[in-house]
N, C-alpha and C positions, 0 to 999 in steps of 0.2 A: 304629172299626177303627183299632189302632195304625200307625205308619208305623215301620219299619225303621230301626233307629238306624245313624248312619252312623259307620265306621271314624274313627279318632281323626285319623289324615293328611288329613281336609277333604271335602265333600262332594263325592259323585259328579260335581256339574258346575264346581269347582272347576277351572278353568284353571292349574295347574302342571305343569311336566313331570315331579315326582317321582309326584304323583299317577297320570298318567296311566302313567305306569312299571307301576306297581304294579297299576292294572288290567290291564294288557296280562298282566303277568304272573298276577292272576286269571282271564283270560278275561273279562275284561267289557270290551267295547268301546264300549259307551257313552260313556262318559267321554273316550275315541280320539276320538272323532266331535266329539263339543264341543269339543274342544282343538282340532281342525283346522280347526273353522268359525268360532272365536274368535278364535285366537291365530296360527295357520299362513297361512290363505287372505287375512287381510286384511294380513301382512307381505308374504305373498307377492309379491304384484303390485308394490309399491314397489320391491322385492329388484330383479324382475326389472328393470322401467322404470331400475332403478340400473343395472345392469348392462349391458345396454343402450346406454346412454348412455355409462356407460366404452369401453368397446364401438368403438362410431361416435367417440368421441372420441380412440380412437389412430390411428384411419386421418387424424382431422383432426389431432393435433399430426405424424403421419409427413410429412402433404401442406404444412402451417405451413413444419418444419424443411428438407424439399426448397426449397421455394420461394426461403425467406428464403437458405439456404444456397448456391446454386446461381450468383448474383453475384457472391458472396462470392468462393468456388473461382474461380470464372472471370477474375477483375478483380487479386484483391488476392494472395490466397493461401491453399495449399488444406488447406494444417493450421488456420487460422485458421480457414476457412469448414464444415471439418467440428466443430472445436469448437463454433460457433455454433448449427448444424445438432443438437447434440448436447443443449446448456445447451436450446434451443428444446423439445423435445420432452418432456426431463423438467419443464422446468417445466408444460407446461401438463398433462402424465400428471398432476402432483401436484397442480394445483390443480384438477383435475378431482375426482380421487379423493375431495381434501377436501370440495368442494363437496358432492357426490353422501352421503359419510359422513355430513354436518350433516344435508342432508336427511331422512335417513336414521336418526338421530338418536342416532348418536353421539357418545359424550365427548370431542370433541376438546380440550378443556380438559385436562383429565388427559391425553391422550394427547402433547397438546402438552407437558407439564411433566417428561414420562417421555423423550420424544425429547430432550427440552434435559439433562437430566440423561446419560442415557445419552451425549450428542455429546459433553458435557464429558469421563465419564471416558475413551471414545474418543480425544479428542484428548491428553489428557494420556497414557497410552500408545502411542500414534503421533506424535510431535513431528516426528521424522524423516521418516516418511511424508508428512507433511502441509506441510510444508516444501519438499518434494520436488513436491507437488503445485500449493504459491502458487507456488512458481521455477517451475514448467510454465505458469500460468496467465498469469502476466506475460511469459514470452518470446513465447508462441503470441498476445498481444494486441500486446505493444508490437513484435515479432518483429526482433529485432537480427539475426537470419539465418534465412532459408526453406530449406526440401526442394531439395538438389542444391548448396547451398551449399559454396565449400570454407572450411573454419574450422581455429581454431588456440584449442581451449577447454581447457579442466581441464590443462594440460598437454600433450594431445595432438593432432594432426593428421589430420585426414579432410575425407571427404565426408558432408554431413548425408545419410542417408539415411529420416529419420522424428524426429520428435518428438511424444512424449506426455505426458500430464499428472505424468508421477512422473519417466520418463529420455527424453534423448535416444540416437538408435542413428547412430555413426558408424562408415563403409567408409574404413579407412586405403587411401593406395596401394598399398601392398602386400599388400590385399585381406583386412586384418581386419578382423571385427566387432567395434567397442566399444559396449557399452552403459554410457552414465554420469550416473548422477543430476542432477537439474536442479538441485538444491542446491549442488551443485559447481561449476557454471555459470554461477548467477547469484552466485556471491560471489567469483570470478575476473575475469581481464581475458577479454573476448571478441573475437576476433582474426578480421575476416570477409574474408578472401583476395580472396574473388572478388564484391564487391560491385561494386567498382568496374569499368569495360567497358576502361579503360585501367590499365597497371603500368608502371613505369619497372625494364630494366635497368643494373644496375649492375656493371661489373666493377673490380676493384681489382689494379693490374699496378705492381711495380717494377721498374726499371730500373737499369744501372749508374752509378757518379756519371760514371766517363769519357763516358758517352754523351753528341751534343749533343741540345739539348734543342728545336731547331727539329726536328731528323731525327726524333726520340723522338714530338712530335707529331705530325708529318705522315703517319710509319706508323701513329698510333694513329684518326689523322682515316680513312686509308683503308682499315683494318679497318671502323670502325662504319657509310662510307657506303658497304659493301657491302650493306648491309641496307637501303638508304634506301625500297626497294620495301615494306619490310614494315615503316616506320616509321612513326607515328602523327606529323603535324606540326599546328602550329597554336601557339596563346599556351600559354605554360608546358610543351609537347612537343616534341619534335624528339630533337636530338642533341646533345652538349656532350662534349670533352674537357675535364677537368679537371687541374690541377698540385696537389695536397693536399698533399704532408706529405715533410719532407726526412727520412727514417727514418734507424737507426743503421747497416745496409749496403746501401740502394737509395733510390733517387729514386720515391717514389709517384705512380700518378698515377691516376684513376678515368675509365672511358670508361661513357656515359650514354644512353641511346635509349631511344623507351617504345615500348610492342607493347601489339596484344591480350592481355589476360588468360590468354586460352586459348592464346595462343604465350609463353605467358613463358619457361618452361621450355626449350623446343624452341629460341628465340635467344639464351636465356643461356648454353647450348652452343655453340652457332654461332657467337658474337661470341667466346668466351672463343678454341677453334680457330683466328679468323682472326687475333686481334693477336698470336696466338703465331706464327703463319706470317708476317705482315707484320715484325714483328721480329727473326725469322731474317732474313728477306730484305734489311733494313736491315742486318744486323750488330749488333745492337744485345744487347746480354746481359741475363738475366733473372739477378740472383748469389741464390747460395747465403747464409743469413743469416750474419754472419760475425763475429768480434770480434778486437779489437787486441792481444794483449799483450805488452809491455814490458819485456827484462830487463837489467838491471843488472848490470854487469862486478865482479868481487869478486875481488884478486889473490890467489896461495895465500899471501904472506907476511903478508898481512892474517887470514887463515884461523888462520894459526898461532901467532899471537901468544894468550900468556896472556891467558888472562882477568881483570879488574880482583879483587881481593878487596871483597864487601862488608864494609864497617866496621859493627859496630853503634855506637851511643852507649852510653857510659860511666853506670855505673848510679847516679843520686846518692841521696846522705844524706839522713835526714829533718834539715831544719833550725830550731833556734827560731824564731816569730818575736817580735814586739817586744814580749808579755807573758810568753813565756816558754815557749808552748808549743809544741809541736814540729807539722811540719807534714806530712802524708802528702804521700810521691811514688810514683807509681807505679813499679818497676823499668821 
């Protein structure tokens, strides 16, 4: 008895999926049945056990990057600590994923050669982006200023209110939002206000020449020790009148006290009010900037006198010289 010759696409128990295509679409599911106990059931379970695993392995990089994160925020700094919290997670999601993929038995070779190709032309079309993101990466580690700082970067002046991997977001006093590239930031000076728990004011006051200059001090002494309550004292603190600079119409002099940070502002007004009021009270005058000018008496009989005649010089000759030839002059 013959046996049924089989279709030219491969034998009924042929494990591909176009075969099995093609029966489905005859109605013959024979062929379904083999493919799913050959080639379906025995992926399967690996599939899933991968899965699985990925699975359970985000709750364990989630509970990793809390952990490790969590000192961080608390101790150092809490843009730093959720970066860390951040780098933490995806690494281990990726080396999970890999791990699992090999198993699994896929090409990571080729897949690795396509991602490195692909990252190259990426980067070469995102310069700026990526720029923007090493300047994030290097302030948020080495952090020349944290969240609530007050700074003085790119040109302008805020309160840090956030820092991310591409901009930072600063809140001016006057209640704008600036958002400005880290790129900008780290290739600038960076200007950190409020690092420091102490700040030195300085006021800068002239005075008149006629004033004395023991009076001049003494009122400028008891302007700044009205403040002594809210002075910071100690080595290299306290208070200091100084005599700076004999200017072109006032006697300069700078008066000096350091404060909290947080009062800078509040007694650089206060202090400026008092030596203005203590200098009234002295007598003592703040001048107007002023300059000298000097004129010269000129009589009208001098006025009127002719003016001299310019003489020009007489035009001369071309003259031989001692072979005979003549010699240009200019007229």
């Amino acid at each position: 008895m013959s046996t049924p010759e089989t279709p030219t696409g491969g034998s009924p128990t042929e494990s591909t999926f176009d075969g099995v295509l093609s029966q489905m679409l005859n109605a013959d599911f024979q062929g379904v049945g083999e493919y799913l106990g050959k080639t379906v059931l025995p992926n399967l379970i690996p599939a899933c056990i991968g899965l699985a695993v990925v699975f359970c392995g985000y709750f364990v990089a989630k509970y990793l990057s809390r952990v490790i994160s969590r000192p961080i925020r608390q101790r150092i700094d809490e843009t730093f600590g959720r970066f860390v919290g951040t780098a933490i997670f995806y690494s281990v999601m990726l080396s999970l994923i890999a791990a699992v993929a090999s198993k699994l038995g896929a090409p990571l070779g080729g897949m690795a050669a396509i991602l490195a190709a692909a990252g190259f032309a990426i980067g070469l079309a995102f310069q700026g982006t990526l720029s923007n993101f090493a300047a994030g990466v290097l302030m948020i580690v080495f952090r020349p200023f944290k969240v609530g700082d007050m700074v003085n970067i790119a040109g302008v002046s805020g309160k840090v209110n956030e820092i991310d991997l591409f901009t930072t977001t600063l809140d001016t006093p006057d209640n704008r939002r600036l958002i400005i590239p880290n790129s900008s930031i780290s290739g600038s000076t960076i200007e950190n206000i409020s690092f420091h728990a102490h700040r030195r004011v300085e006021v800068i006051v002239g005075v008149d020449y006629d004033a004395d200059t023991d009076a001049t001090r003494q009122a400028l002494h008891a302007a700044v020790d009205a403040f002594l309550h809210e002075t910071i004292h100690g080595e290299g603190r306290g208070t200091a009148v100084i005599l700076s600079n004999l200017g072109d119409s006032a006697v300069e002099w700078k008066v000096r006290m350091w404060v909290k940070s947080a009062d800078y502002w509040r007694l650089m007004e206060s202090l400026t009010v008092e030596i203005k009021r203590q200098l009234d009270q002295a007598g003592i005058g703040i001048p107007y900037p002023q300059m000298d000018v000097h004129l010269n008496r000129v009589d009208a009989a001098e006025l009127q006198r002719p003016a001299r005649p310019r003489l020009r010089p007489a035009r001369r000759e071309n003259t031989p010289d001692m072979h005979g030839s003549k010699l240009p002059y200019a007229s």
